[in-house]
ROMI-815675 format. One record per residue (C-alpha): x, y, z. Coordinates in steps of 0.25 Angstrom, whole numbers, plus 5000, padded with zeros to 4 digits. Each point is the difference from the previous one (the first is absolute). Example, Ala and Ser with C-alpha at 12.3 -4.5 7.8 and 13.67 -1.06 7.14 Angstrom:
REM residues 2
504949825031500650144998
***
This chain:
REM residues 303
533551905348499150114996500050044986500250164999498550084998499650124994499650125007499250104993499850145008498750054994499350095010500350124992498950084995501150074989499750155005500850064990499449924989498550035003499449875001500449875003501349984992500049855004498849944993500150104987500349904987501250024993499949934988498749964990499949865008499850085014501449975006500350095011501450025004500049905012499649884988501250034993500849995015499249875004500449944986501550045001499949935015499349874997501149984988501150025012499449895009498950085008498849925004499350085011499450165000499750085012499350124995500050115010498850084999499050105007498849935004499250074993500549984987500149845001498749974991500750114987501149925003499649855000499250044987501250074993501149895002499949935014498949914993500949984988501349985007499149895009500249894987501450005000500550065014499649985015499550135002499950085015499450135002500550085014499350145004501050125004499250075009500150125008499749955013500949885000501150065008500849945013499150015015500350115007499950104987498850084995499750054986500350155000498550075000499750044984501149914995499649924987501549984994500449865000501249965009501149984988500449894990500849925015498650005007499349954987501149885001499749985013498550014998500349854992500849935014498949904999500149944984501550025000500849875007501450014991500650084992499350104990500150094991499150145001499950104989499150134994498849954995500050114990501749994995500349924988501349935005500449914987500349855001501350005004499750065013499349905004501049894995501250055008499050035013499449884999501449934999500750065010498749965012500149874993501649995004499950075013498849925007500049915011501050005013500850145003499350084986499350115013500650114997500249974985499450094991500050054985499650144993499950014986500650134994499750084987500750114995499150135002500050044988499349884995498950045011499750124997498750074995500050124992498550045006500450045015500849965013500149865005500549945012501449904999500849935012501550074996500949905003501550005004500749864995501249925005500749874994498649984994499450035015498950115003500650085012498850104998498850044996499450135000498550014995500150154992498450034997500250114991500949954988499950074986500849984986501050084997500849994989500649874998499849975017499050055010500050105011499250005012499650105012499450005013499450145002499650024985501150105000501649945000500249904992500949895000500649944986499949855000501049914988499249944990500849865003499550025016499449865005498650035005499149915008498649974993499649925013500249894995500649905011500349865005499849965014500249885008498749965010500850075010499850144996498649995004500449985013501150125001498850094993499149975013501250045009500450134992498650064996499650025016501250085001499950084987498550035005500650045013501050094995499150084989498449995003500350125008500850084991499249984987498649935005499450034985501149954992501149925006500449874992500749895001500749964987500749874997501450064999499850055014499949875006501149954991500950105002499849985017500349854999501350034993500550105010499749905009500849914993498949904999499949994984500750024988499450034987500349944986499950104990499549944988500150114987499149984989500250074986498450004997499250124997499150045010498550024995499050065011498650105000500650095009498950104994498949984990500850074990501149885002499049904993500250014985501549995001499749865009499149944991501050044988501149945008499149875003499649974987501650024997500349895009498949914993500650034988501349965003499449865006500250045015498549975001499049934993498750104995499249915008500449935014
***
């Protein structure tokens, strides 16, 4: 049986941050955000890493924590890459936008052989995230756990950043069950909830208490197998209507095998404060909270 690993999505260049957000220290020792995830995962039973990455960028990141992580963790680096799409499709000409957090999944079909679990390399999800993910793939391995998956929810006011817009899966909850997820890319504070808009015009108030999806998920080994089926048709259905930009997110595919009555998915809430570097104006506040958290004996000063 196949212990549950850890995916990191990491291809990111952090646009909105001016640099790249996932190898900036966060604390006097030169933690960066995904130590802190990697510490909470190993303490929940985590023993593999795939890191997702852009080829490019695989020697800054072997030097700022692959090689690290290598002592303690098997460690695997996959590349998403621009041209790795299905035969029979082209890159649109001028295009230089990767294909979506599903694609950068996929990108990892030939690491991942069980079940996993894939998260932001540059999100601080807390430690009992990953417990209650990790728990519920450890439950739900083996015969008939295709189509079993797990989200885990935050309250959207604790995701919030008071420096811009960010993007969150909305979710609509059932007897614990997700029944949808809707990826809003344009999310503000406001007041003691959050609002979002489409065309930077209308907006939508959003509860502070709405469940929100920081992509962070559990999969059986299975959902690589529906991804290779679903993203040929996406790419079929929207390369032509949006060659530049069209993306495939992971709340697509998931919402798709639910209405195809294929998978359910667990949602697992957790009561942890989000901490992230949305922007570079973001980074006092995190190292703040960080050392917080190592105050209170969450983290040791040196790990």
């Amino acid at each position: 049986m196949k212990k549950p690993v850890l995916v990191i999505m990491a291809a990111g260049m952090g646009s909105r941050y001016g640099g790249m957000k996932q190898i900036d220290p966060i604390d006097r020792q030169g933690h960066i955000i995904m130590d802190f995830s990697i510490y909470d995962a190993k303490k929940a039973g985590f023993e593999e890493v795939v890191f997702i990455i852009k080829k490019e960028t695989e020697q800054l990141f072997r030097e700022a924590i692959g090689n690290r992580i290598e002592k303690s963790m098997k460690v695997h680096y996959v590349f998403q890459d621009l041209n790795d799409i299905p035969e029979g499709f082209e890159v649109p000409e001028g295009r230089v936008k990767p294909w979506g957090t599903a694609h950068a999944v996929l990108s990892a079909r030939n690491v991942i052989e069980g079940p996993f679990v894939v998260i932001n390399a540059d999100d601080y999800y807390g430690s009992h995230a990953f417990s209650l993910i990790y728990d519920f793939l450890e439950k739900n391995v083996g015969e008939g756990s295709d189509g079993k998956y797990a989200m885990v929810g935050y309250l959207i006011k604790n995701t919030l950043t008071e420096n811009g817009s960010v993007a969150r899966g909305i979710c609509s909850i059932e007897d614990g069950y997700l029944k949808t997820v809707v990826e809003r890319t344009k999310i503000i504070q406001k007041g003691d909830g959050a609002a979002f808009t489409e065309d930077d015009v209308n907006w939508t108030e959003v509860p502070g208490d709405t469940v929100v999806s920081m992509n962070m998920w559990g999969f059986p080994g299975s959902f690589i197998e529906d991804l290779k089926e679903l993203f040929p048709a996406f790419l079929k259905n929207n390369i032509e209507k949006n060659p530049q930009k069209c993306e495939y997110y992971i709340p697509f595919a998931v919402n798709e095998m639910m209405e195809k009555g294929r998978a359910s998915v667990k949602v697992l809430t957790s009561p942890d404060v989000w901490h992230g570097v949305t922007y570079a104006e973001d980074k006092p506040d995190v190292v703040k909270a960080m050392q917080e958290l190592k105050n209170q004996g969450l983290y040791p000063e040196e790990f």
